[in-house]
C-alpha positions in Angstrom: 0.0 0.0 0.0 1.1 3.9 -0.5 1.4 6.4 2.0 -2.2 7.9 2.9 -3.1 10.6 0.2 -1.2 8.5 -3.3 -3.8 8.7 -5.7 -1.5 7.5 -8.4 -1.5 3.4 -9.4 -4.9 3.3 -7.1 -3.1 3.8 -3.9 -0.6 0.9 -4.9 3.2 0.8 -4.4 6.0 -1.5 -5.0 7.1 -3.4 -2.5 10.0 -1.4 0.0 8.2 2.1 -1.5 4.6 1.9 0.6 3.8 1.9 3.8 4.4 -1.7 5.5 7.3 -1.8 7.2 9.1 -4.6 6.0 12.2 -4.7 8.5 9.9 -5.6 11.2 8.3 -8.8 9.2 11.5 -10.1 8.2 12.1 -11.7 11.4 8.6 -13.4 11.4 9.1 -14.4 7.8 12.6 -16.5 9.2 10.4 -18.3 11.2 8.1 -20.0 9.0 8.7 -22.6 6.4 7.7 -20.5 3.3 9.9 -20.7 1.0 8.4 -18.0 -1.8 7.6 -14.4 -1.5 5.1 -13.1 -3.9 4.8 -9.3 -4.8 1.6 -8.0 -5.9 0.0 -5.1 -7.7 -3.2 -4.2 -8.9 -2.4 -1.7 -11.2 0.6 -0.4 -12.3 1.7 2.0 -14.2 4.9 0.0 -14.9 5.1 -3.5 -14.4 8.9 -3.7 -14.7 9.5 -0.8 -12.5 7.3 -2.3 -10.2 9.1 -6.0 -10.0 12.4 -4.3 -10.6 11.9 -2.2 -7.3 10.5 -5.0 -5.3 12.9 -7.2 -6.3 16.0 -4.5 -5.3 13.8 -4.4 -1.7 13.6 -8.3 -1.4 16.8 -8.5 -1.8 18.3 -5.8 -0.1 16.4 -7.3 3.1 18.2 -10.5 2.8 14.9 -12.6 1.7 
């Protein structure tokens, strides 16, 4: 989700550039036996700029 007020991509965001703080989950996501994460979006604008950027989060969190 966007911050409050992002009217562009219908209040959508890729993942790292919303509002969920995704530092805090990391630890939760060690201790389950997932094994995928999956990045969604309803609507962008650009679909590679959105996987690009989630990806570059994913990864920069060590996932």
């Amino acid at each position: 989700m966007a911050p409050k007020g992002t009217t562009t991509e219908d209040g959508w965001a890729a993942t790292g550039d919303g509002i969920i703080d995704w530092e805090k989950l990391v630890p939760l996501f060690r201790e389950t036996k997932a094994e995928h994460i999956v990045t969604e979006h309803d609507n962008p604008a650009d679909w590679r700029r959105f996987a690009r950027r989630s990806i570059e989060h994913i990864k920069a969190l060590d996932l």
